[in-house]
Every structure is written in structure tokens, then in C-alpha cells.
VMD Tcl script that draws the C-alpha trace (Angstrom):
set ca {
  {-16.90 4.03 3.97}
  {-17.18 0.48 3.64}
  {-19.81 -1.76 5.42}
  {-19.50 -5.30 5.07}
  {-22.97 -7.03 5.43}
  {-22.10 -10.70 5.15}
  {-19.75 -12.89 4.01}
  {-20.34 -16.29 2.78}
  {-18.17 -19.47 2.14}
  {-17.86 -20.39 -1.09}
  {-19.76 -23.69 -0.96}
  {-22.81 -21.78 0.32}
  {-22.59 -19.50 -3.11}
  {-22.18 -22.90 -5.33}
  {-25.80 -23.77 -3.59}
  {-26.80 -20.43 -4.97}
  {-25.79 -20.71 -8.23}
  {-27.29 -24.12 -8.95}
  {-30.81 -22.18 -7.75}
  {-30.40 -19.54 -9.34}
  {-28.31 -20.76 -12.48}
  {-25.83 -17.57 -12.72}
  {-22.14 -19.06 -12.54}
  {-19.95 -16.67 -10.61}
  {-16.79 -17.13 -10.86}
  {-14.38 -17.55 -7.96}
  {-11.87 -14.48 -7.04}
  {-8.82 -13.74 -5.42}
  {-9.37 -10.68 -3.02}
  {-5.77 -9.10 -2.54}
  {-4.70 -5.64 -1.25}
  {-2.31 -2.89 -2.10}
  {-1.31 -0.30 -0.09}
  {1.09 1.99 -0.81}
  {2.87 4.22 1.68}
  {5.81 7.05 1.35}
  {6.58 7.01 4.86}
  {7.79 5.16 7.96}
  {5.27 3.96 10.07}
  {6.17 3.31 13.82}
  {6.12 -0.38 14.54}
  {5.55 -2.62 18.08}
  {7.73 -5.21 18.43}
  {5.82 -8.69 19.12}
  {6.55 -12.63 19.60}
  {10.56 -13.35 18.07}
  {11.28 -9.71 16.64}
  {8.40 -9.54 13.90}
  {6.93 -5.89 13.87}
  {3.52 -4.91 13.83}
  {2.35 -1.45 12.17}
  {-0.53 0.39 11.52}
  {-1.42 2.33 8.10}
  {-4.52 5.13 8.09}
  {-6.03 4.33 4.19}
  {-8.55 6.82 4.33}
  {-10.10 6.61 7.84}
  {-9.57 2.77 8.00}
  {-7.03 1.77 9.64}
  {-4.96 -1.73 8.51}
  {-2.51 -3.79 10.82}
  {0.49 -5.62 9.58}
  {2.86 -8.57 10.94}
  {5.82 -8.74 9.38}
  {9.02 -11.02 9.55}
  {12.19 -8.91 10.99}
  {13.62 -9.42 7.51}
  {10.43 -7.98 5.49}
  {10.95 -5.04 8.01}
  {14.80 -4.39 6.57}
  {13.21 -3.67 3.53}
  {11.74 -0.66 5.00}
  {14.22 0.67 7.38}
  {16.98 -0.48 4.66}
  {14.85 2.31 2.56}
  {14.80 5.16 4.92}
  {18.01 5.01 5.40}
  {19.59 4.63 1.30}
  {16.82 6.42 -0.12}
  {15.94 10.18 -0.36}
  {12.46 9.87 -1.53}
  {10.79 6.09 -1.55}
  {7.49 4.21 -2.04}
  {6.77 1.10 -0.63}
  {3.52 -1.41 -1.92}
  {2.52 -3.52 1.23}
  {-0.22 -6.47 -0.28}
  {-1.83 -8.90 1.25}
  {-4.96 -10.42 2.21}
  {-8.20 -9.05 3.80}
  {-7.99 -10.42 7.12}
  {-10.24 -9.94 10.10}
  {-12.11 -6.82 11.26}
  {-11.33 -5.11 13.74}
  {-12.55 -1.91 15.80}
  {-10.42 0.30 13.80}
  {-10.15 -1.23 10.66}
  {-8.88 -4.75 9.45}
  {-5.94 -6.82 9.55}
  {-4.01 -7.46 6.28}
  {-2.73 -10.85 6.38}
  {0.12 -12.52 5.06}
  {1.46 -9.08 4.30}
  {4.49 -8.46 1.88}
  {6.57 -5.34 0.87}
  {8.10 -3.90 -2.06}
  {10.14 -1.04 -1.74}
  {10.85 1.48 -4.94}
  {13.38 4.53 -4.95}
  {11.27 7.37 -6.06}
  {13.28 9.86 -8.46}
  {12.01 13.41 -9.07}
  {10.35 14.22 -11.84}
  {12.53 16.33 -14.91}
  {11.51 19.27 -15.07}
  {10.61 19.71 -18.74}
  {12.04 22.16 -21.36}
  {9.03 24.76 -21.88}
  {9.13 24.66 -17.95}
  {12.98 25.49 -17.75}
  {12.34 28.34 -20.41}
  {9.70 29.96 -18.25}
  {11.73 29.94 -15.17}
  {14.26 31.52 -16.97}
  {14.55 35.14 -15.77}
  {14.49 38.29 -18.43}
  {17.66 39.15 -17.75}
  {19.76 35.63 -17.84}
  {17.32 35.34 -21.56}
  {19.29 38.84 -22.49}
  {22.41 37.64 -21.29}
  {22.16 34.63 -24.02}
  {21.35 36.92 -26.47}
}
mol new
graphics top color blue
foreach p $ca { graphics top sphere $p radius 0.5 }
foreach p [lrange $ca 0 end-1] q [lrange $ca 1 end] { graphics top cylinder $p $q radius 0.2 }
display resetview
């Protein structure tokens, strides 16, 4: 589990490095989360739909356009298997988890994997390996 303990602005860690004369470099914090299936959404303000995805225990809450929300529902319904990548920001805590803002989707078509020769030879039964003979 995560705890976060503090967060400071960045001007407060410039003050720190000039005492302390480590540079740390400033960083982008973004998320990916990656889900196989639908999650039910609430419809809020002008048809944008909110969500919730369990990562472990912590729970995450999304906002989305109604047109970032196609991609999704657009997927369900073309693909047999999919994965979509929801990133965004680290937003705000909150009892359950955080929010992720400014949250945007990708949506890939996930193809089986081919099953490989030495596994198709395996499978193969005694008798259809006779019957090739």
C-alpha cells in the first residue's frame, strides 16, 4: 500500500536544493492503467461518465467526455477480446483511492496468441499421428 506523507510545491524543493546543494530534477508524474473490461459508469453534468477502476485495493475515479466514452463502448461492442490504457494525472485523494485527472483512453483489439508448432504436435492425438503415417 501506498502512504503519501507530504507533498510539497516545487518552489519549496528549489529552497531545498540551494541548502542542501543536490539539484533534483523536475518530473512529470503520469498514470497508466490498463483494464480488459467494462466498468459501469454514472452519468454526471452534460453526459460525461464517471467510473471507478480497483488497481490493487485502490480504487481510481475517472471523468470522461461522452466521446472518450465511445471509445470504450465502441470496443465492447466490435471487439472479442480488448485492452484499454486509461492515463492521466494523480489527482486528489480520496477515501477510497484517488482521482485520475485529465484522464484519456486508448483502446487495443487483443488477438489470441498462436499456438506454436511443438505445442500443435503435442496436442496431436496417437492415433491422428498414425493416420499421417
Amino acid at each position: 500500500m501506498v502512504e503519501i506523507v507530504g507533498i510539497r510545491k516545487a518552489s519549496e524543493i528549489a529552497e531545498t536544493q540551494t541548502k542542501s546543494n543536490k539539484v533534483v530534477p523536475p518530473g512529470k508524474l503520469e498514470l497508466a492503467i490498463k483494464i480488459s473490461e467494462m466498468p459501469t459508469p454514472r452519468t454526471v453534468k452534460n453526459g460525461w461518465q464517471e467510473f471507478e477502476v480497483d488497481c490493487d485495493g485502490m480504487i481510481f475515479t475517472a471523468t470522461v467526455k461522452p466521446k472518450v466514452w465511445k471509445k470504450l463502448t465502441t470496443a465492447e461492442e466490435t471487439y472479442p477480446m480488448w485492452v484499454a490504457a486509461i492515463t492521466g494525472k494523480l489527482g486528489v485523494k480520496t477515501k477510497k483511492g484517488f482521482v485520475l485527472e485529465n484522464p484519456a483512453i486508448q483502446v487495443f483489439e487483443k488477438k489470441p496468441k498462436p499456438v506454436l508448432e511443438d505445442q500443435a504436435s503435442e496436442e496431436k492425438t496417437p492415433a491422428a499421428t498414425e493416420a499421417s503415417r
